[in-house]
C-alpha positions as CSV (number, residue, x, y, z in Angstrom):
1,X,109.5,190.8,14.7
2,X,111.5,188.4,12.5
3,X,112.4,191.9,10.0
4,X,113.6,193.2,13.2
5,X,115.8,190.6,13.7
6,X,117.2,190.1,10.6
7,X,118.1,193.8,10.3
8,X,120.0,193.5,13.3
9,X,119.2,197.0,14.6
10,X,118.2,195.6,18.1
11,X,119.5,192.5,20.0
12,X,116.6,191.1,21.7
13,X,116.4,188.8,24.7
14,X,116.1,185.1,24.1
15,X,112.5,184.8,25.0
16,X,111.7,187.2,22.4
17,X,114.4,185.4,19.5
18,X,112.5,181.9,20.8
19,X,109.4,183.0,20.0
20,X,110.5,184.6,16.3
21,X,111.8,181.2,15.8
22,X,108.9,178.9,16.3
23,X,106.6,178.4,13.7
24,X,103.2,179.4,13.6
25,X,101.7,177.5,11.0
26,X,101.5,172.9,10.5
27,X,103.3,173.9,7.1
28,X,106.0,175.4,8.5
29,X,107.2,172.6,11.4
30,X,109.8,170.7,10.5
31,X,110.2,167.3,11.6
32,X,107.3,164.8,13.5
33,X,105.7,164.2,9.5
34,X,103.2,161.7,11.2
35,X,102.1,163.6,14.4
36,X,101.8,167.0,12.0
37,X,99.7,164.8,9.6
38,X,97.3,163.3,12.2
39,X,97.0,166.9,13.8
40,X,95.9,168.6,10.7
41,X,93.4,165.9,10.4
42,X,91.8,166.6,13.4
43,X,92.1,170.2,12.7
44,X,90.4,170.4,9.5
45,X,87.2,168.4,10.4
46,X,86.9,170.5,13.9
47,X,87.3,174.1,11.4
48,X,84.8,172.2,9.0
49,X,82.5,171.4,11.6
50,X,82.9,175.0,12.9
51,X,83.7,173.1,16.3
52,X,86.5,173.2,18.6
53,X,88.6,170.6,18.2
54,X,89.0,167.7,20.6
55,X,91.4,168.1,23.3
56,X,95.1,167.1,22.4
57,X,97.7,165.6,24.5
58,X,101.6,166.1,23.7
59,X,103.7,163.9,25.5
60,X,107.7,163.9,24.6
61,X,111.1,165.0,26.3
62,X,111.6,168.8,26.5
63,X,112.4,171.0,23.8
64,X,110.6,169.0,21.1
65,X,107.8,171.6,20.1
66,X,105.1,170.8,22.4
67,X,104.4,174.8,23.3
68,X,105.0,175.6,19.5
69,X,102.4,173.1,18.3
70,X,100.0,174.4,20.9
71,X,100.4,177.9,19.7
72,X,99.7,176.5,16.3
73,X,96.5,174.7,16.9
74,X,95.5,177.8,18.5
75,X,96.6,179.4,15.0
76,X,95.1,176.7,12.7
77,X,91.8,177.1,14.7
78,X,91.8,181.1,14.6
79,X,91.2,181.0,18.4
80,X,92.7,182.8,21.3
81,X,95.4,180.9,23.4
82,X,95.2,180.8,27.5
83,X,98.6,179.3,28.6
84,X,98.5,178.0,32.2
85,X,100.9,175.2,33.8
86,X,100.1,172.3,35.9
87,X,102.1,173.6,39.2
88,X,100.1,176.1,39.4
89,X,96.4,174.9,39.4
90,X,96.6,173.2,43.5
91,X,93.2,173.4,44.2
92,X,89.5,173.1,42.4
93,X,89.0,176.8,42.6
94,X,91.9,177.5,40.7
95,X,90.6,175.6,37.9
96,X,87.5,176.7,38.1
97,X,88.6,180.7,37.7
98,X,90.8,179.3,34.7
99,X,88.3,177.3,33.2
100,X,84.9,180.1,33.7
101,X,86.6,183.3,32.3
102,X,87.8,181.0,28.7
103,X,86.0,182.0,25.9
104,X,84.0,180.5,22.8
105,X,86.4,178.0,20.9
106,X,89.2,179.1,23.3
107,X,92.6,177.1,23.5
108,X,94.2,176.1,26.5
109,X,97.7,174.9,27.2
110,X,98.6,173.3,30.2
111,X,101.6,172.4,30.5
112,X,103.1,169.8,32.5
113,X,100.0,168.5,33.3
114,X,101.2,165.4,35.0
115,X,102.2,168.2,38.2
116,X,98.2,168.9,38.0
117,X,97.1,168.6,41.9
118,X,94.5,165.6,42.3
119,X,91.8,167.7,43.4
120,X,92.2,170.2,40.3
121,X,92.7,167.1,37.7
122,X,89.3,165.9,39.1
123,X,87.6,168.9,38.2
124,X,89.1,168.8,34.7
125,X,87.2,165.7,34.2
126,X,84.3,167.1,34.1
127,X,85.0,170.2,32.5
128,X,86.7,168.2,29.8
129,X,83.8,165.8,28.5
130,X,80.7,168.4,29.8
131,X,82.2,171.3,29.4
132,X,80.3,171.9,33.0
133,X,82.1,172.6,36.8
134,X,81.0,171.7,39.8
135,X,81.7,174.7,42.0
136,X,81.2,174.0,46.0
137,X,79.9,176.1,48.2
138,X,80.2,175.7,52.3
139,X,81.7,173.2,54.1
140,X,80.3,170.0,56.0
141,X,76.8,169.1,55.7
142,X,75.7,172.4,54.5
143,X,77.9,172.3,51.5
144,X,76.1,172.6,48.3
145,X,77.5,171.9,44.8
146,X,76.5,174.7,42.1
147,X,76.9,173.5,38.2
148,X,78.5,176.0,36.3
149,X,78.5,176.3,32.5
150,X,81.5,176.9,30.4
151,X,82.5,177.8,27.5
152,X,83.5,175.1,24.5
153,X,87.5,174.9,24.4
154,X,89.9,172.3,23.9
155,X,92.6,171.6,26.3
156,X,96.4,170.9,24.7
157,X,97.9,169.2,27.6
158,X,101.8,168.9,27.7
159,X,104.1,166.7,29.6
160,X,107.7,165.2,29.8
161,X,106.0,161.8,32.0
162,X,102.8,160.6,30.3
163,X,103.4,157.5,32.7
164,X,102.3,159.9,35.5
165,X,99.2,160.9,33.7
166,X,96.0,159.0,35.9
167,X,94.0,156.8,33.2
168,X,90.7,158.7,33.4
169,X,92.6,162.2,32.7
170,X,94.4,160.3,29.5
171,X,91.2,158.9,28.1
172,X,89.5,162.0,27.9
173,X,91.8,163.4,25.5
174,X,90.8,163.1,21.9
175,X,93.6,162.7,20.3
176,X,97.4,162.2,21.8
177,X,100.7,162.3,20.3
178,X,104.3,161.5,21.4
179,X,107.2,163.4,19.8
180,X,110.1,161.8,18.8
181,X,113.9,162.9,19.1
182,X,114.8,164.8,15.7
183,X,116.9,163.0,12.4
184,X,119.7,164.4,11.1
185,X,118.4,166.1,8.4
186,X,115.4,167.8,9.7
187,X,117.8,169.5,11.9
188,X,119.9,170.9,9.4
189,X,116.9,172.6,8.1
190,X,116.0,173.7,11.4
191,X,119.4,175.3,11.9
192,X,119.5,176.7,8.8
193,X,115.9,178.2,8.7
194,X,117.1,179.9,12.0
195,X,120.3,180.7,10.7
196,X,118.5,182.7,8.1
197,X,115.5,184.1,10.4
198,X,118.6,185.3,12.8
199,X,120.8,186.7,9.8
200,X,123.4,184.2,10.0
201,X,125.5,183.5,6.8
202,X,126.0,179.9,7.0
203,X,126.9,176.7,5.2
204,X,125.9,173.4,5.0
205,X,128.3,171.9,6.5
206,X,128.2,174.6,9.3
207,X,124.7,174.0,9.5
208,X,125.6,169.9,10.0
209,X,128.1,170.5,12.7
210,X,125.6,171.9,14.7
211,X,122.8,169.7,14.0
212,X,124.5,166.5,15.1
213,X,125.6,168.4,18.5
214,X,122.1,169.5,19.9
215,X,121.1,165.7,21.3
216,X,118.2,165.5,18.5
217,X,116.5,168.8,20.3
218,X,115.2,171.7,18.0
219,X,115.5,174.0,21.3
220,X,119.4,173.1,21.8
221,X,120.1,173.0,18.4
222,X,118.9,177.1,18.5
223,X,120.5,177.4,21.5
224,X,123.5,176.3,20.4
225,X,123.3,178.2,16.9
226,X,123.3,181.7,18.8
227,X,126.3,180.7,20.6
228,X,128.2,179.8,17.6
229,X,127.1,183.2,16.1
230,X,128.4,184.8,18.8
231,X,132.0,183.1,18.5
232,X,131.9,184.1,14.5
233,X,131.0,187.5,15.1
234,X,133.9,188.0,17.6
235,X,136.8,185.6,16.4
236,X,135.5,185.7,13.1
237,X,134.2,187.5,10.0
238,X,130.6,186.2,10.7
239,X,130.1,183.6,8.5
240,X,129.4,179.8,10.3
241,X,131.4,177.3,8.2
242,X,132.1,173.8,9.7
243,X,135.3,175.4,11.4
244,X,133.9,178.0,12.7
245,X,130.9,175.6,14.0
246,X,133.6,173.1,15.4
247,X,135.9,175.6,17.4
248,X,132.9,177.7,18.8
249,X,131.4,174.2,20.0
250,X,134.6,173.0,21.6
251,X,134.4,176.2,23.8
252,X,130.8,175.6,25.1
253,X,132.6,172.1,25.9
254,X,130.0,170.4,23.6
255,X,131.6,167.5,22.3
256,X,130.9,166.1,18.9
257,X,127.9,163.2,20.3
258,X,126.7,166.6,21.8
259,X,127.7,165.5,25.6
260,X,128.5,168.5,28.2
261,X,130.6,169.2,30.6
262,X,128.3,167.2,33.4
263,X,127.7,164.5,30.5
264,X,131.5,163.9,30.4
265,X,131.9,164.3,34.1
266,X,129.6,161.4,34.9
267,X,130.7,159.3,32.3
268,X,134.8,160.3,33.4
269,X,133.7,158.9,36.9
270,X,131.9,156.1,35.6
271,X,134.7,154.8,33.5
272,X,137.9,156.2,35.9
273,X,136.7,156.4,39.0
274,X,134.5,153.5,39.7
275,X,136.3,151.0,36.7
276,X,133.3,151.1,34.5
277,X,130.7,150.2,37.2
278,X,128.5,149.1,38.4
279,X,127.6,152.1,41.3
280,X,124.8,153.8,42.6
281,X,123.4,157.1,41.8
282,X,123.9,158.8,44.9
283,X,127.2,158.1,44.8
284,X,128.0,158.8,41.1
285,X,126.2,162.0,42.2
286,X,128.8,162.7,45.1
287,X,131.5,162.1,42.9
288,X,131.0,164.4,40.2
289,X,129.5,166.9,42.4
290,X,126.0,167.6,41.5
291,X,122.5,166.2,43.1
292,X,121.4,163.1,42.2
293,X,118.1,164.4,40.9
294,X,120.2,166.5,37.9
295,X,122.1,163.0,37.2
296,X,118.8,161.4,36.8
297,X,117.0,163.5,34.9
298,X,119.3,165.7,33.0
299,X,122.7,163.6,31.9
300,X,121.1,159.6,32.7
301,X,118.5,159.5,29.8
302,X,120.9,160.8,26.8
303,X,123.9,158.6,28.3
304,X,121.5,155.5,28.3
305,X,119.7,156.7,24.9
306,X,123.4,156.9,23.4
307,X,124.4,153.1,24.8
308,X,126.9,154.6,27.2
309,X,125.7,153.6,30.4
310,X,123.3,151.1,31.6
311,X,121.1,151.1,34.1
312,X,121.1,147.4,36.2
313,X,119.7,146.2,39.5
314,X,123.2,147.2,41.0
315,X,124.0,150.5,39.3
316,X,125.2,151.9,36.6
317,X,127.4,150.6,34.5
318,X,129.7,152.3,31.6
319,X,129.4,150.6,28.4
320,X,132.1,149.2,25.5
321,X,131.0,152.2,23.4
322,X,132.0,154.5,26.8
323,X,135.3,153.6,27.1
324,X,135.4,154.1,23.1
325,X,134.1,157.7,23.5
326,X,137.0,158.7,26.3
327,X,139.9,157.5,24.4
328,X,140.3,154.3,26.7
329,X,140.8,150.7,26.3
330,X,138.0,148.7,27.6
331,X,138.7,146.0,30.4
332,X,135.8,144.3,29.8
333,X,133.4,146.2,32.2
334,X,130.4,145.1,29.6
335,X,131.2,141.7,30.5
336,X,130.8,142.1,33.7
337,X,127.4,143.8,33.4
């Protein structure tokens, strides 16, 4: 696969170029040194042991490498990987068809597991410490609960909101893990061991442009990398210096703190608008157009992670460091906050 790409004799979709990208192997991730070193801990005795290992829960923002460490612990272990989400087990039966057909030492990712339906997280109680189901049969009096036996596996749960996650589901994981936004410099090398798994001649500095554009996120950071490619292949000769990086960028309208164009819209309406704040999110949402639900979840949390906005019992308010970012004098709308 990665020959193929490198070669260049067939563009491939992006699921197929994300999946050449991810690593396959504890060695080979970059980034999150003390989750990779407790995680090869528990790996090692469970191969030892010639046991599965205990199950493992992955808790982080999106794009971090929660489905690429699952695939390795699948890898480490030399077992098969069943790859499910929590949306789509509802009901105890659909558990239970998951859960009976795994096999011996199998892995199972379930992702967003916070969006597990009560009824099916119930089941995974069991199934999780006893590695038993409880299947019913009927309905009213008559209804009679058959055990069923499964198979040894160990669950890798995922999820964005480990606040969600009901206590008795979180303490029956073995071992759990939260990822952490990426450094500086273990994005370069992620940019640049893409670069080189995608045939991309690029610099350093290129490689630095990018990395401080992509919010922290491996997954951006690659996304962004094959759009820059594509602006050096056609207004260019190829090669991704810190230019080429920089002007490429600029088109995408990612700016240089890696805010888009609904980033800059909320903070522009913010700061303009509404003088800095404080208002509500349903009305920030009106006035930049989108649903509140995007605002809240998509440009909120890396506004507020930045220090551009707060979040108070009135609203939200633009910070010093907003008015900073947009080229404007600040009133004093942090003083009033």
């Amino acid at each position: 696969m990665i020959e193929s790409l490198v070669s260049g004799q067939q563009e491939p979709d992006d699921a197929i170029i994300e999946g050449a990208l991810r690593p396959t192997t504890l060695d080979e991730f970059i980034g999150q040194d003390r989750v990779k070193a407790q995680l090869g801990l528990v790996l090692t005795a469970a191969a030892a042991r010639s046991r599965p290992a205990d199950h493992v829960l992955l808790s982080g923002p999106p794009g971090l490498g929660k489905t690429t460490l699952a695939n390795i612990i699948a890898s480490e272990m030399q077992a098969p990987l069943r790859i499910t989400s929590g949306p789509a087990l509802q009901h105890a039966g659909d558990v239970a068809a998951v859960l009976s057909s795994l096999q011996p030492g199998e892995v199972l990712f379930l992702d967003e597991i916070h969006r597990t339906a009560r009824a099916a997280e119930e089941m995974l109680y069991l199934a999780m410490e006893d590695f038993r189901v409880d299947v019913v049969v009927g309905k009213g009096p008559g209804a009679t609960a058959i055990p069923l036996d499964i198979a040894p596996f160990t669950l890798v749960g995922a999820t964005t909101r480990a606040g969600l996650l009901p206590s008795p589901l979180r303490d029956r994981f073995g071992f759990t893990a939260h990822l952490d936004f990426y450094d500086g410099d273990d994005l370069i090398t992620i940019v640049e061991r893409s670069a080189l798994l995608l045939g991309c001649a690029m610099d350093r500095r290129g490689a630095a442009e990018i990395a401080g554009r992509c919010r922290g996120t491996p997954r951006i950071a690659n996304r962004l990398l094959r759009r820059v490619r594509d602006w050096a292949q056609v207004h260019g000769n190829g090669f991704i210096d810190q230019e080429v990086a920089k002007q490429a960028l600029d088109l995408y309208e990612v700016d240089t703190l890696g805010l888009d164009r609904i980033d800059r819209a909320v903070l522009k309406a913010l700061v303009v608008k509404f003088a800095g704040g404080p208002v509500g999110l349903s009305t920030l949402a009106v006035a930049v157009g989108e649903e509140p639900e995007s605002i809240e979840t998509v440009a909120e949390p890396f506004l507020v992670r930045l220090g551009l906005i707060m979040r108070t019992s009135r609203g939200r308010v633009a910070t010093a460091n907003a008015w900073s970012h947009l080229g404007l004098a600040d009133p004093g709308s942090h003083q009033r906050a």
